[in-house]
N, C-alpha and C positions, 0 to 999 in steps of 0.2 A: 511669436512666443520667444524670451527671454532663454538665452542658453544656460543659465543657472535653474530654470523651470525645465526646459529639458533634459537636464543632468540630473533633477531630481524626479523628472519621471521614470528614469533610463533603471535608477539604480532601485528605484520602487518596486521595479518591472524582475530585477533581477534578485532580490530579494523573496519574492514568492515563484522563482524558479523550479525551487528543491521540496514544494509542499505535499504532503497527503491528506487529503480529506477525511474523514468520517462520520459515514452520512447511519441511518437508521434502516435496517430491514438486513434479513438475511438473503445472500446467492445462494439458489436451488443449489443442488452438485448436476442437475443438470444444464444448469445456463452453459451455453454455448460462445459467447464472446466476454473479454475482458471489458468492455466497457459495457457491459448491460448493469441498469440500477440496481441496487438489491430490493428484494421483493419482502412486502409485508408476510410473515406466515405464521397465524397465530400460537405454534407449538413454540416456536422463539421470539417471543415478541418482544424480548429485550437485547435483542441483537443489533450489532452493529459489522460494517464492511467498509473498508477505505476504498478509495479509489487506488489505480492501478499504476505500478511504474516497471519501467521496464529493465531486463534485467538478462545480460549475456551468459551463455556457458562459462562456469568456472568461477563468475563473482560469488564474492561471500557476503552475506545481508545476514545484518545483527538487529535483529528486533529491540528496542527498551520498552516491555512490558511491566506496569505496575498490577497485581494482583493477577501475574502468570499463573494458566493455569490447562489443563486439556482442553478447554474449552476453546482455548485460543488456535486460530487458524494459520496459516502461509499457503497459498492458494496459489497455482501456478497454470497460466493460460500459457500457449504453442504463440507463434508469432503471427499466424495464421486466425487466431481467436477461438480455436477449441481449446474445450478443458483439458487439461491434463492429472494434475493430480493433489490432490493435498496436505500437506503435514504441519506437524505437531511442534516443529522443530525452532527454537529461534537464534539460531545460530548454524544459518543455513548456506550450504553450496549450491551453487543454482547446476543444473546439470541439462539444463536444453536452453534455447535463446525462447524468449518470449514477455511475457509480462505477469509482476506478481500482484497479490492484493493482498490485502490483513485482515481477520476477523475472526468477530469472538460471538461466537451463540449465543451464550448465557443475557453478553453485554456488562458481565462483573468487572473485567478486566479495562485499562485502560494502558493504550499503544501512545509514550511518548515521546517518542522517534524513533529513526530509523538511519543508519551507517549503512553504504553500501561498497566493501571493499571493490574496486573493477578489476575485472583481469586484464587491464591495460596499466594501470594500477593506481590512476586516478581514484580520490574517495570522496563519494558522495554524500553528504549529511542532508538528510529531511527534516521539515520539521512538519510538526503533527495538526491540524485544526480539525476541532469537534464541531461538524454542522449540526446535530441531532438537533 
């Protein structure tokens, strides 16, 4: 393999580093680990759940939501993979280490992107793709 083809896989590679998914179905508030898929459940069947990133005490993560609205989630799993708790919030200080997700019930709203200030103070920018 030519070192310009592996320079351009390298930077391919690095370029979908920073991504969040979102995929179709809603997380019970019972699921138990950060990466279990979201579940079909006909009361929200227009919901949507990203996949999960993770997120230390004290970083601040800035949701960009177009058509924000209660509906929309911030979902926090332990680093261990139990739930812990949810809010409403998109302009949120993380307050335990573990990992977060995004999701909207309805499926009105659409997440396109996400900042994550670090409390090292490194800043993270996501960017957003719709698997639905």
């Amino acid at each position: 393999m030519s070192l310009m083809r592996r320079r351009e896989m390298m930077a391919g590679q690095e370029q979908e580093e920073n991504v969040i998914y979102i995929d179709a179905g809603f997380l019970e508030q019972g699921t138990s680990t950060a990466f279990s898929d979201p579940t079909y459940n006909q009361q929200y069947k227009n919901a949507w759940s990203s996949t999960c990133i993770s997120a230390d005490a004290g970083d601040v993560i800035h949701c960009d939501f177009v058509g924000a609205s209660y509906n929309q989630r911030t979902r926090m799993y332990l680093s261990d993979g139990s739930y812990d708790s949810f809010d409403v919030v998109f302009d949120l200080t993380v307050s335990k280490t573990g990992y977060i997700r995004f999701m909207d019930i309805q499926g009105a709203g659409t997440l396109n992107g996400v900042i994550v200030n670090r409390i090292d103070g490194n800043v993270d920018i996501y960017k957003v793709i719709d698997r639905r």
